[in-house]
TILUMLO-115675 format. One record per residue: x, y, z of N, C-alpha, C in turn. Coordinates in steps of 0.2 Angstrom, whole numbers, padded with zeros to 4 digits, always signed. Layout:
BEGIN
XYZXYZXYZ/...
END
This chain:
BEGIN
+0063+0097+0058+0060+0090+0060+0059+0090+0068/+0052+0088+0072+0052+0090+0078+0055+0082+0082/+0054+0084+0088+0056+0079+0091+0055+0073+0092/+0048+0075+0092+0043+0068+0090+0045+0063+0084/+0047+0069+0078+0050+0062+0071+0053+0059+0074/+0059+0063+0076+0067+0062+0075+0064+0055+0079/+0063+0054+0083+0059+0047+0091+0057+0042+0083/+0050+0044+0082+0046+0038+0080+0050+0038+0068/+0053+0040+0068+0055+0039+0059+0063+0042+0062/+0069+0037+0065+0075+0039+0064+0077+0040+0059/+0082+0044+0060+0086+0046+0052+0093+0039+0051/+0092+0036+0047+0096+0030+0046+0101+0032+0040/+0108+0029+0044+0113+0028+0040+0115+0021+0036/+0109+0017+0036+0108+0011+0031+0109+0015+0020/+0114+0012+0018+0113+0014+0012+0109+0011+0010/+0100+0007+0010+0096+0006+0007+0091+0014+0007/+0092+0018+0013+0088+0025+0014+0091+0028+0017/+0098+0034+0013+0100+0036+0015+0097+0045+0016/+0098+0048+0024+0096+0055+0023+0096+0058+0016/+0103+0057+0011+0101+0062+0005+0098+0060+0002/+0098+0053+0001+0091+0051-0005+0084+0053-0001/+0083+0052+0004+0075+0055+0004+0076+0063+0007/+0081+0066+0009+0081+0073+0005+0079+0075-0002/+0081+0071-0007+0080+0072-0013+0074+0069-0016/+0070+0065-0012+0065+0062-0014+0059+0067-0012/+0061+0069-0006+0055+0076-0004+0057+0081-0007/+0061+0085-0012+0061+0088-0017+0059+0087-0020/+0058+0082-0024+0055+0078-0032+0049+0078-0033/+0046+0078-0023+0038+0074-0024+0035+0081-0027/+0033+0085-0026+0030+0092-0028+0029+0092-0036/+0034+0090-0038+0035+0092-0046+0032+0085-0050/+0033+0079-0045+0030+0073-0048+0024+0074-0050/+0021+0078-0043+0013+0079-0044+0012+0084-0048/+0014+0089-0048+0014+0093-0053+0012+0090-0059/+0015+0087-0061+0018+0085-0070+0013+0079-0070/+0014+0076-0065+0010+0070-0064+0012+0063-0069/+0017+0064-0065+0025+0059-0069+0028+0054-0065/+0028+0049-0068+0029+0045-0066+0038+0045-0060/+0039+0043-0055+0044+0044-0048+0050+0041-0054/+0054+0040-0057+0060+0039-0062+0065+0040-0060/+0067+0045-0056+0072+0045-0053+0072+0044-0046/+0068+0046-0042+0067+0040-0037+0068+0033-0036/+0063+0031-0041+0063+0023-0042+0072+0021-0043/+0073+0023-0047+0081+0022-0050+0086+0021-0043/+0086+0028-0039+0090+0027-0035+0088+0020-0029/+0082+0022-0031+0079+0013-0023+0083+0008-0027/+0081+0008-0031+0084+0000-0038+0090+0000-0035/+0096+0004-0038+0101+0005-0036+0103+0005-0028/+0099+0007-0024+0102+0005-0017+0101-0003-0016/+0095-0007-0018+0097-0013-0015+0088-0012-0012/+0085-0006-0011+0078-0004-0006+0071-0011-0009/+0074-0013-0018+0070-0015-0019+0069-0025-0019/+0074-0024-0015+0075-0035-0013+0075-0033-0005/+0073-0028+0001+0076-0027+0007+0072-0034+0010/+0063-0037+0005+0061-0043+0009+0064-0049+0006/+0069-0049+0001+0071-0054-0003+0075-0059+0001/+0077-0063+0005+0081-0067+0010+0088-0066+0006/+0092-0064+0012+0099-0065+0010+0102-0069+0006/+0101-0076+0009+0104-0081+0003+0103-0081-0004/+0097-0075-0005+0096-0075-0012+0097-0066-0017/+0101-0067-0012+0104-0058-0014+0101-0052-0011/+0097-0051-0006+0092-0046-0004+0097-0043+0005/+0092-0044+0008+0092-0040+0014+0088-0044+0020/+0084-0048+0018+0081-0052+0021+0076-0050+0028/+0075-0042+0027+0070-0039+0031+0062-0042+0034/+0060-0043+0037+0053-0045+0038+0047-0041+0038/+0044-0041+0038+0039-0038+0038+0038-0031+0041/+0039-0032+0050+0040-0028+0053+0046-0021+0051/+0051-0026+0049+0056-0021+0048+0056-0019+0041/+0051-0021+0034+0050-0018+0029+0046-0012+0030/+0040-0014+0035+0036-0007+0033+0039-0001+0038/+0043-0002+0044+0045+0003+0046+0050+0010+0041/+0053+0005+0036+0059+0007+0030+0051+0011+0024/+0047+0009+0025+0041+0011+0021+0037+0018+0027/+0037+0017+0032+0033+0024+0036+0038+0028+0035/+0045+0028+0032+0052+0035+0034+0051+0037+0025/+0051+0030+0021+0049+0033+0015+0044+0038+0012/+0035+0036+0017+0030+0039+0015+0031+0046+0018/+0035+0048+0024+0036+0053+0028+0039+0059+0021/+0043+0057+0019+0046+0063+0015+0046+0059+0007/+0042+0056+0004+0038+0054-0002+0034+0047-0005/+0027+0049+0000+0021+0044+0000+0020+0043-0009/+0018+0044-0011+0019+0043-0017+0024+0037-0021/+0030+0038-0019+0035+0036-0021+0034+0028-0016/+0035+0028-0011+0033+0024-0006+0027+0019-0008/+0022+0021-0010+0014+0018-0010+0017+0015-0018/+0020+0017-0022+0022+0012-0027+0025+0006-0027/+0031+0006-0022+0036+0003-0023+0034-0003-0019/+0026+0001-0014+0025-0004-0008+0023-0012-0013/+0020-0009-0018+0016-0015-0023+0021-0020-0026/+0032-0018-0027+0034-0024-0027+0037-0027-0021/+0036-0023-0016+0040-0025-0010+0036-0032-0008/+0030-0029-0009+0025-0035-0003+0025-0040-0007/+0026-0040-0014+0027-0047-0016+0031-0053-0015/+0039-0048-0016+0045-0051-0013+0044-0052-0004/+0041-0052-0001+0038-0052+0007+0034-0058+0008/+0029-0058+0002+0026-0063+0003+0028-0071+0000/+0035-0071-0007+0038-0077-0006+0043-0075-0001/+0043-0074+0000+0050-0076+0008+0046-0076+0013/+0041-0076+0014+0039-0079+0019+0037-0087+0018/+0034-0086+0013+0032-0093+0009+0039-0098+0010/+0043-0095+0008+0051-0100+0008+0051-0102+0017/+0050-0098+0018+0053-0098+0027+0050-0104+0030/+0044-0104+0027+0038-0108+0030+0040-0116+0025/+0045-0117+0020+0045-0121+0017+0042-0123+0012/+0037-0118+0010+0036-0118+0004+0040-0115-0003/+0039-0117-0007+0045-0115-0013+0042-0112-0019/+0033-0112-0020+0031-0113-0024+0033-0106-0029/+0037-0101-0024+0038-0095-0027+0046-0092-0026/+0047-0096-0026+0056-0094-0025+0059-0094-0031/+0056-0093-0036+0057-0093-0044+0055-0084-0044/+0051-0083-0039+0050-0075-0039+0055-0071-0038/+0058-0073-0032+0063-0071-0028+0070-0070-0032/+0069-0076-0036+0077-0076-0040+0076-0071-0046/+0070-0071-0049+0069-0066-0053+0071-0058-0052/+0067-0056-0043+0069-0050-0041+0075-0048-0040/+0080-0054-0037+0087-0053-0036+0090-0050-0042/+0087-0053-0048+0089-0052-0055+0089-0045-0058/+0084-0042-0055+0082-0036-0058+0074-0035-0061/+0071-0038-0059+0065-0041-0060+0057-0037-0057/+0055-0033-0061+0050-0029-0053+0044-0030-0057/+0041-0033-0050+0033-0035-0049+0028-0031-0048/+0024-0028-0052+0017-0026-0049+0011-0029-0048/+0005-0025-0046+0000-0027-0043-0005-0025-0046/-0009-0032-0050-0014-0029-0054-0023-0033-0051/-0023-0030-0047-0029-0032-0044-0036-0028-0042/-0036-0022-0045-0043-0020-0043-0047-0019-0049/-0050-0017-0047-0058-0018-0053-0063-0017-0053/-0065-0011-0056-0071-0009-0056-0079-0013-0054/-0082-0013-0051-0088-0017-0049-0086-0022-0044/-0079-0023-0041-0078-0027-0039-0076-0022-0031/-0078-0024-0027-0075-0021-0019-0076-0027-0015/-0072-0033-0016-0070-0036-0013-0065-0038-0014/-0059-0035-0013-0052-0035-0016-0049-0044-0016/-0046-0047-0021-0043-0052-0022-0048-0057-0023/-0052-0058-0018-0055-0065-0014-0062-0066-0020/-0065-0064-0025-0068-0062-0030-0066-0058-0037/-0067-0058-0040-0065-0054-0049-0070-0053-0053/-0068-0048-0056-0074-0047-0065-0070-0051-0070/-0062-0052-0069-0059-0054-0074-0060-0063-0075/-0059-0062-0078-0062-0070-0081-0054-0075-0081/-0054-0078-0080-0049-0084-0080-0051-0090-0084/-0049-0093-0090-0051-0101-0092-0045-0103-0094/-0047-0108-0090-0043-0114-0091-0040-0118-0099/-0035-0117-0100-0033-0119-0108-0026-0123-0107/-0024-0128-0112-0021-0132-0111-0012-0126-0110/-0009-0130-0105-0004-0126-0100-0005-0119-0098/-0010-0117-0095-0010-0113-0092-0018-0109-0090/-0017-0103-0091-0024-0102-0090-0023-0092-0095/-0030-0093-0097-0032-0085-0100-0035-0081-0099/-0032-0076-0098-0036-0069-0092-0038-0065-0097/-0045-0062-0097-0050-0056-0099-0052-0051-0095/-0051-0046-0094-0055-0044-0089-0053-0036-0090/-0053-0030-0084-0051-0024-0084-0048-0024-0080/-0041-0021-0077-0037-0020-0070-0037-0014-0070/-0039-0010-0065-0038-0004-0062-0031+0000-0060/-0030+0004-0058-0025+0005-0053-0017-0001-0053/-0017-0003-0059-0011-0006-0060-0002+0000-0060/-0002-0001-0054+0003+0000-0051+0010-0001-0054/+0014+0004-0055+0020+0002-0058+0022+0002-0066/+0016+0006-0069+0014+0003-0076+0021+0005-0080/+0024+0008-0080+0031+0010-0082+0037+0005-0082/+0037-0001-0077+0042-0002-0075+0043-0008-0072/+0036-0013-0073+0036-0018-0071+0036-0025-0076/+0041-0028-0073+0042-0037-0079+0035-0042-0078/+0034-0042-0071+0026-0046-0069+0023-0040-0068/+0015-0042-0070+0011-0040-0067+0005-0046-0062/+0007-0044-0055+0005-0049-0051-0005-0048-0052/-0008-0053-0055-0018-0052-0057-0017-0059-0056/-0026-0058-0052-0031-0063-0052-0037-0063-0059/-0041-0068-0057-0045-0070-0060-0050-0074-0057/-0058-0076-0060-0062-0080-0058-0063-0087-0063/-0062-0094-0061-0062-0098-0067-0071-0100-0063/-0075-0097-0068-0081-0101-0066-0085-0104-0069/-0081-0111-0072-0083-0115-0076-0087-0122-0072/-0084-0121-0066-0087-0126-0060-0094-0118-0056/-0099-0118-0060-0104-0115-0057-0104-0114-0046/-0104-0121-0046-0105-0123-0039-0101-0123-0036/-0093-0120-0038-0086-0120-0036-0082-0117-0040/-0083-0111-0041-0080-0106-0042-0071-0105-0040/-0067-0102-0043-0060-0104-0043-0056-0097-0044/-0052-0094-0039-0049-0089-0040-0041-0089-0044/-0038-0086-0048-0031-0089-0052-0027-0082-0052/-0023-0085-0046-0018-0078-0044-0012-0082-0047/-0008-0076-0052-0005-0077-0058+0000-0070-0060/+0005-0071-0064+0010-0067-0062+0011-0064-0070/+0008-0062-0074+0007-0061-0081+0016-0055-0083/+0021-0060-0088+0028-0058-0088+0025-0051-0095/+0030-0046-0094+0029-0041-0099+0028-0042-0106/+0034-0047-0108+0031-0047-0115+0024-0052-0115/+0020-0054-0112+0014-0060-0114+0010-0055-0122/+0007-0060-0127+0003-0055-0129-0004-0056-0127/-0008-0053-0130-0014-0051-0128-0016-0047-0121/-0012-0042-0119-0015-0036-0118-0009-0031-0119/-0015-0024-0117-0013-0017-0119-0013-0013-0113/-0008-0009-0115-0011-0003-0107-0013+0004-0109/-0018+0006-0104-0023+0014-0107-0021+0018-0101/-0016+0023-0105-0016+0030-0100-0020+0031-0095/-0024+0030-0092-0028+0034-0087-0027+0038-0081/-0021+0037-0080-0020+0039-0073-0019+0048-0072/-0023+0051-0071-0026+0059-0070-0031+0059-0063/-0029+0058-0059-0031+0058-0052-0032+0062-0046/-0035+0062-0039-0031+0065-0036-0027+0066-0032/-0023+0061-0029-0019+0059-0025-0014+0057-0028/-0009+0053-0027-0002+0048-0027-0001+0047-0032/-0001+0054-0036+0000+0055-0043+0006+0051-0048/+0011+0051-0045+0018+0049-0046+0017+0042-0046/+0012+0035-0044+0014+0030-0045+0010+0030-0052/+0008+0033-0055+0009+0031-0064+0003+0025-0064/-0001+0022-0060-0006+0016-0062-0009+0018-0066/-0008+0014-0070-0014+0016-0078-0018+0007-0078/-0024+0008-0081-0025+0003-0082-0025-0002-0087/-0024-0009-0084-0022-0016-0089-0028-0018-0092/-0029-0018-0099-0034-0023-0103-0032-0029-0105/-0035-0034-0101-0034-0042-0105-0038-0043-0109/-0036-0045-0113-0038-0049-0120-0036-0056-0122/-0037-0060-0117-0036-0069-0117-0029-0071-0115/-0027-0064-0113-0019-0064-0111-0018-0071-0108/-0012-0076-0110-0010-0081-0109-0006-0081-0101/-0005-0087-0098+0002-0085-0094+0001-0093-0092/+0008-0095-0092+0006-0102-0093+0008-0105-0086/+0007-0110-0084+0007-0113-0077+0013-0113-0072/+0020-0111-0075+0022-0110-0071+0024-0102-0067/+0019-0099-0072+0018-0093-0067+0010-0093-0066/+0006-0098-0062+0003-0099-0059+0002-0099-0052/+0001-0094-0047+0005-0096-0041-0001-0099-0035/-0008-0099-0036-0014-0100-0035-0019-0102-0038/-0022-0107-0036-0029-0108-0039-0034-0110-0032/-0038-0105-0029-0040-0108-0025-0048-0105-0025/-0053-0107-0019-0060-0105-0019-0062-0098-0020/-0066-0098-0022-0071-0090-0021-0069-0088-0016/-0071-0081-0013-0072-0080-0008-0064-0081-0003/-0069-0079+0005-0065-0081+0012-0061-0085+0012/-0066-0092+0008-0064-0099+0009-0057-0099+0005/-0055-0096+0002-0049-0096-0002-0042-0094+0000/-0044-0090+0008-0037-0088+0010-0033-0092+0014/-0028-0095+0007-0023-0098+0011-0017-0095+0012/-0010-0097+0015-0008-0091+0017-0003-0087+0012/-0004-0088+0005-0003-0084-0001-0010-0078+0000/-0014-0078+0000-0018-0075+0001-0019-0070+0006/-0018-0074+0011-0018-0069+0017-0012-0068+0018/-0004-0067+0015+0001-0063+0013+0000-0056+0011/-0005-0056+0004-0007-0049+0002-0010-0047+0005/-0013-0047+0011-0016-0043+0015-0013-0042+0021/-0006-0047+0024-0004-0043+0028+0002-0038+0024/+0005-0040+0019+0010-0037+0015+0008-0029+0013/+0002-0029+0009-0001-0026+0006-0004-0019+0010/-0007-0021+0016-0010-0018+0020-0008-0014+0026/-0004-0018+0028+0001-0016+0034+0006-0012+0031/+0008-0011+0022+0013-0004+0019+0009+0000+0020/+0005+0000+0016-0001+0006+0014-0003+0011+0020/-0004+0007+0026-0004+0010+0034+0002+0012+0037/+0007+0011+0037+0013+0012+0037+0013+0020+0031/+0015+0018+0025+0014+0025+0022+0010+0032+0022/+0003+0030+0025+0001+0035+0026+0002+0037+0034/+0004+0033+0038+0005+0036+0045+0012+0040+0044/+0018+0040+0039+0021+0044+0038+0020+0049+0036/+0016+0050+0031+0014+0055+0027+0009+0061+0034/+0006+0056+0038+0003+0060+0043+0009+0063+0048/+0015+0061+0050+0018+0061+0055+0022+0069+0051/+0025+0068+0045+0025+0074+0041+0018+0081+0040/+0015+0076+0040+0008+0083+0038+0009+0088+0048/+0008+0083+0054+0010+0087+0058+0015+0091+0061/+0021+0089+0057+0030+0092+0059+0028+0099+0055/+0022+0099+0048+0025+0106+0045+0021+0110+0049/+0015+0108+0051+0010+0110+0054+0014+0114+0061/+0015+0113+0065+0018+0113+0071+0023+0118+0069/+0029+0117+0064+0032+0122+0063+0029+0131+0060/+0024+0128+0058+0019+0135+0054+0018+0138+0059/+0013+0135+0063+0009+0137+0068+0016+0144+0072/+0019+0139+0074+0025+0144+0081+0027+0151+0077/+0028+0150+0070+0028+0157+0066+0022+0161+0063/+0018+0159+0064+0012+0164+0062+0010+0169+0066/+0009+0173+0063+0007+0178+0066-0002+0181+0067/-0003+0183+0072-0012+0188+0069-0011+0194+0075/-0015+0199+0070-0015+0206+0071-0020+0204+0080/-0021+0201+0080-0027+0199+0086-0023+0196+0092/-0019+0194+0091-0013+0190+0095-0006+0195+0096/-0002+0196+0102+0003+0196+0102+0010+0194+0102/+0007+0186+0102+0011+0181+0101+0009+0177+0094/+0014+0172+0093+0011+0169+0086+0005+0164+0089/+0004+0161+0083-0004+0158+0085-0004+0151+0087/+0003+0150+0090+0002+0143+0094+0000+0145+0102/-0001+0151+0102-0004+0152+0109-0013+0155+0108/-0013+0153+0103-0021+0154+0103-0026+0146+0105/-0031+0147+0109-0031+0140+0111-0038+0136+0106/-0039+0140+0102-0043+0135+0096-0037+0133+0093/-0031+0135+0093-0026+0131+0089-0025+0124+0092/-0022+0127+0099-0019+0120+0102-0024+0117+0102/-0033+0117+0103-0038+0112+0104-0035+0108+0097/-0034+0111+0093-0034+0108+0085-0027+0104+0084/-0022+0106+0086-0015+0103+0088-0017+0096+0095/-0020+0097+0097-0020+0093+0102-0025+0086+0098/-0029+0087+0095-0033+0082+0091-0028+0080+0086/-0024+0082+0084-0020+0080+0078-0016+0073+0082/-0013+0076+0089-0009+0075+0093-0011+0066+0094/-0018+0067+0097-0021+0063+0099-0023+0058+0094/-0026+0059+0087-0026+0054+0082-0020+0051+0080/-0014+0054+0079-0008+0052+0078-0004+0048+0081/-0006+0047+0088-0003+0044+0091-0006+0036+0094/-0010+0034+0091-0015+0028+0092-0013+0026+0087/-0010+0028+0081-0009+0025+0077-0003+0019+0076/+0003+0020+0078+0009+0018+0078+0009+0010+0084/+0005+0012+0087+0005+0006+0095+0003-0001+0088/-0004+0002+0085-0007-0003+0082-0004-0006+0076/-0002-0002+0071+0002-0006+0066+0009-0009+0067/+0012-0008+0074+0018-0011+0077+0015-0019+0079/+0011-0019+0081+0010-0025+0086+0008-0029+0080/+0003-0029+0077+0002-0031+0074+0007-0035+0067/+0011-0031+0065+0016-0031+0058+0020-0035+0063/+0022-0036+0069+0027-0039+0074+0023-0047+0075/+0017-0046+0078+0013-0053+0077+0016-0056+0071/+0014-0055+0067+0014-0058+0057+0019-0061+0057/+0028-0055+0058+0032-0057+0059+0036-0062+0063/+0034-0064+0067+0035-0068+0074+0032-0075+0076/+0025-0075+0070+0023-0081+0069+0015-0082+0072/+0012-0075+0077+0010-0077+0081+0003-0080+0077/+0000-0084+0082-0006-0090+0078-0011-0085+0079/-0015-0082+0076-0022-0077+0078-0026-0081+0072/-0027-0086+0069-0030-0091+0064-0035-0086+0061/-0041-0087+0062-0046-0085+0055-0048-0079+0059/-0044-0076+0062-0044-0067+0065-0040-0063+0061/-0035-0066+0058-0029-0063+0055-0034-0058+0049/-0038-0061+0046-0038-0054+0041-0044-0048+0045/-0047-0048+0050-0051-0044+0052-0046-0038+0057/-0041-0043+0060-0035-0038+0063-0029-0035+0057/-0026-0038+0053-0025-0035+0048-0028-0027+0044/-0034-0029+0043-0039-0023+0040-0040-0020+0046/-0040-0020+0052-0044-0014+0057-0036-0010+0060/-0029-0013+0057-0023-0009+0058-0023-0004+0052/-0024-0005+0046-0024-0003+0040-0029+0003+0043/-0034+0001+0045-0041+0006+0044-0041+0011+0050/-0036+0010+0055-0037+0017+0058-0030+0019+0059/-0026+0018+0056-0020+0020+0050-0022+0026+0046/-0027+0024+0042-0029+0028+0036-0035+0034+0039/-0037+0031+0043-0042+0035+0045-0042+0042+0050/-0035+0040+0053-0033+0045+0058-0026+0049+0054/-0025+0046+0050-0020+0051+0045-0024+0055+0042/-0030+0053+0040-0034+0057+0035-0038+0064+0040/-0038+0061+0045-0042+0066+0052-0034+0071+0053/-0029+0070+0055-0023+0074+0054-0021+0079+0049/-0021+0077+0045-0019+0081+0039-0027+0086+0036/-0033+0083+0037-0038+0087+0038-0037+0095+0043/-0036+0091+0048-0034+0099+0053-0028+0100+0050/-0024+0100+0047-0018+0102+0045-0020+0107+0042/-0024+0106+0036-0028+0112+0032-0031+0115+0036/-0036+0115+0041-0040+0117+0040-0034+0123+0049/-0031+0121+0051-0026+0127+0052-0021+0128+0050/-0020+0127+0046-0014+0131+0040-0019+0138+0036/-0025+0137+0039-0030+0144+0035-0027+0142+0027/-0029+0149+0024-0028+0148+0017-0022+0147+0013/-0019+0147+0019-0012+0149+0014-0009+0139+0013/-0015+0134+0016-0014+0128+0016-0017+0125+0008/-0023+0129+0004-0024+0128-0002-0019+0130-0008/-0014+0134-0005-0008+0136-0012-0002+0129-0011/-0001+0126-0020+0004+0120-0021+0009+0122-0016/+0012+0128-0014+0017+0128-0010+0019+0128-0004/+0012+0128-0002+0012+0126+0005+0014+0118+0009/+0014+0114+0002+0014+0108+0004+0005+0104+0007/+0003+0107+0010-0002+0105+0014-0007+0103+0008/-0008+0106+0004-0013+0104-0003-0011+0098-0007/-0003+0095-0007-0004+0090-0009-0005+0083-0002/-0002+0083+0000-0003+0080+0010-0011+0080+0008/-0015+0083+0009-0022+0084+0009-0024+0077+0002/-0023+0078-0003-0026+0074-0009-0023+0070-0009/-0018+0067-0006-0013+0061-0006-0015+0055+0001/-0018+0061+0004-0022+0058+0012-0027+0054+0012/-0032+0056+0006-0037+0055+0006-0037+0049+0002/-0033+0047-0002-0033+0039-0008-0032+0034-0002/-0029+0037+0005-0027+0030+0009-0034+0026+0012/-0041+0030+0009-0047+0027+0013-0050+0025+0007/-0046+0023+0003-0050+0021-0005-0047+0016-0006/-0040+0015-0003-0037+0008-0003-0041+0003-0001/-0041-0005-0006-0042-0010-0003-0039-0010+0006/-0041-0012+0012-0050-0013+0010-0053-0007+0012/-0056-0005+0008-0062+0002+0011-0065+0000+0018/-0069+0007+0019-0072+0007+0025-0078+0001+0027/-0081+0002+0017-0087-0004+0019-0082-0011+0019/-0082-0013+0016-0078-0021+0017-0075-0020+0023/-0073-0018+0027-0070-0016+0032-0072-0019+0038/-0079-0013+0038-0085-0015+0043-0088-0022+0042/-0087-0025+0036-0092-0031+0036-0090-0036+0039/-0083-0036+0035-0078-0044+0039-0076-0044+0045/-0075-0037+0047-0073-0037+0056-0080-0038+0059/-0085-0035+0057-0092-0036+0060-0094-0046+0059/-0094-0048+0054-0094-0054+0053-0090-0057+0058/-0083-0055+0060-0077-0062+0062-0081-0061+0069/-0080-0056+0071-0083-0055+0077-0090-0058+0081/-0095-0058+0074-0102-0064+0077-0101-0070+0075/-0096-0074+0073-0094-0080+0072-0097-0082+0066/-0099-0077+0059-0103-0078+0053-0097-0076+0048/-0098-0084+0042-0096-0086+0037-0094-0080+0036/-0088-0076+0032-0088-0070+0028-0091-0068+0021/-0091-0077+0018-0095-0078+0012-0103-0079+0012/-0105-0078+0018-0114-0079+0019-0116-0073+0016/-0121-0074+0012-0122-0065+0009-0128-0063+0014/-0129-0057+0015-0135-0055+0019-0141-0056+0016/-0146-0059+0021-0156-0058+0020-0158-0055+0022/-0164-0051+0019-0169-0046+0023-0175-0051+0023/-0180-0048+0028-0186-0051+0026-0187-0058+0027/
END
């Protein structure tokens, strides 16, 4: 590990992440993907350390970590097993978002929080095909029925499909035509009326196991209703904009890990490599260093910005109807300059970077999911482009 890790991902003697658990965790990951098996022994050891309440507030048996200090414990994660990490993030940020919610006095979720203390693990079932406006819109159908409401719809990328008691899904109830209604809901494992379909054959971040969720009128009655609010922007209130600083700010954090690894192997190959052309190894070849030196440079813009920002969140500061454009634009050159890093990583590691035992081949696939994550590039450009002309983010565009 170079000196730069040892600085930016310290080695911690906290028993929630200890050296030999994520020793053992970057062992695992190869064979996860391999097999394309779900993280079980991973998972088990976080349960058991306590890794999986670190936002749950002390009073209620956790750790009471913030934000800032959860996703740091998530960049050391993603560093020696993104995969394992990018799953776990899906119950972290729930637990993140009621204990913020408590903090602020609200309660409407502290019935979550006693759950998680319990042994209780929440995942995230929110995407959906034809839909690329993550949360704030749905295909899934929501109708209102006496105590509670019934969810239809398709869930993608349902995270955690192995091992979770909630699965945290929206919905759209849009029985008011003119006022459409989002229903963020917490559906418990045994509900009946849905199934779940193996799908998960991927390429990247093999080992969190999403398969997808079929609703079929699936019940869940009101007191796991954690939401009912507008269509659209108009709808983020600060459950809302939880998921996207919780959700968004891990995601960015694990793949700046996963980058900060792809450059320590990288850096180590190079100083031993040899060419018949060179006398020295090929860290003195200066199409290298050009190519180590961009790595350098993307890498390092990364970390100023999801710090401050994840520190803002946690410390209160008021950035009002900015928060989700600065939110996404941490997230987005996170993902975007980790997937530029690990690019050159292959593409100097030459060929021996396409063999599984290089390591660099999976780094490479697992790189690449992080610009697929909500929010993508486009939704990205629109509502940062939108906050910034002072235009609705629900105004749709006219031509002509």
């Amino acid at each position: 590990m170079s000196s730069s890790t040892v600085r930016d991902l310290p080695l911690s003697r906290d028993r929630h992440l200890t050296d030999d658990m994520l020793a053992r965790f970057a062992e695992r990951a190869p064979q996860y993907d391999l097999e394309n098996r779900f993280f079980t022994e991973d998972f088990e050891e976080l349960r058991t350390s306590g890794y999986l309440l670190l936002a749950v507030p002390k009073e209620l048996g956790g750790s009471g970590y913030s934000l800032a200090e959860v996703v740091r414990e998530q960049r050391r994660l993603g560093y020696h097993a993104p995969s394992t990490a990018l799953a776990v993030n899906m119950h972290v940020y729930w637990t993140g978002i009621a204990s913020d919610l408590l903090r602020s006095g609200d309660t409407s979720l502290k019935w979550l929080l006693q759950e998680a203390a319990r042994g209780a693990v929440f995942a995230a079932g929110h995407a959906e095909a034809g839909n690329d406006i993550p949360v704030l819109l749905s295909t899934t159908k929501a109708e209102r029925v006496a105590g509670g409401y019934r969810f239809t719809g398709r869930k993608c990328f349902g995270s955690l499909t192995p091992v979770w008691t909630y699965l945290g899904i929206h919905g759209i109830d849009a029985s008011n035509a003119t006022a459409p209604k989002i229903v963020h809901a917490f559906m418990p494992r045994d509900t009946e009326g849905y199934r779940i379909e193996e799908t998960w054959d991927v390429l990247g971040m093999r080992a969190t196991r999403s398969d997808d969720t079929i609703l079929d009128g699936a019940f869940v009655p009101d007191r796991y209703i954690a939401r009912v609010v507008p269509a659209g922007a108009a709808g983020v209130d600060q459950f809302v904009l939880g998921i996207f600083a919780w959700a968004l700010l891990g995601f960015g954090n694990i793949y700046y890990g996963l980058a900060r690894r792809a450059l320590d192997v990288t850096l180590a190959s190079i100083k031993s490599k040899r060419s018949i052309a060179l006398s020295r190894s090929m860290a003195y070849h200066p199409e290298v260093q050009h190519r180590v030196a961009e790595m350098g440079l993307a890498i390092e813009s990364i970390e100023p910005l999801l710090e401050r920002i994840a520190d803002d969140w946690s410390s209160g500061v008021d950035h009002g109807a900015n928060w989700p454009a600065k939110i996404l634009t941490a997230k987005y050159h996170a993902v975007e300059n980790a997937w530029r890093v690990v690019d050159l990583a292959l593409e100097v590691s030459g060929g021996y970077g396409i063999f599984r035992k290089s390591g660099v081949e999976q780094m490479f696939r697992d790189a690449r999911l992080g610009r697929i994550h909500p929010g993508n590039s486009m939704f990205t450009h629109e509502l940062v482009g939108k906050t910034l002309l002072g235009i609705n983010p629900d105004e749709m565009p006219r031509w002509g």
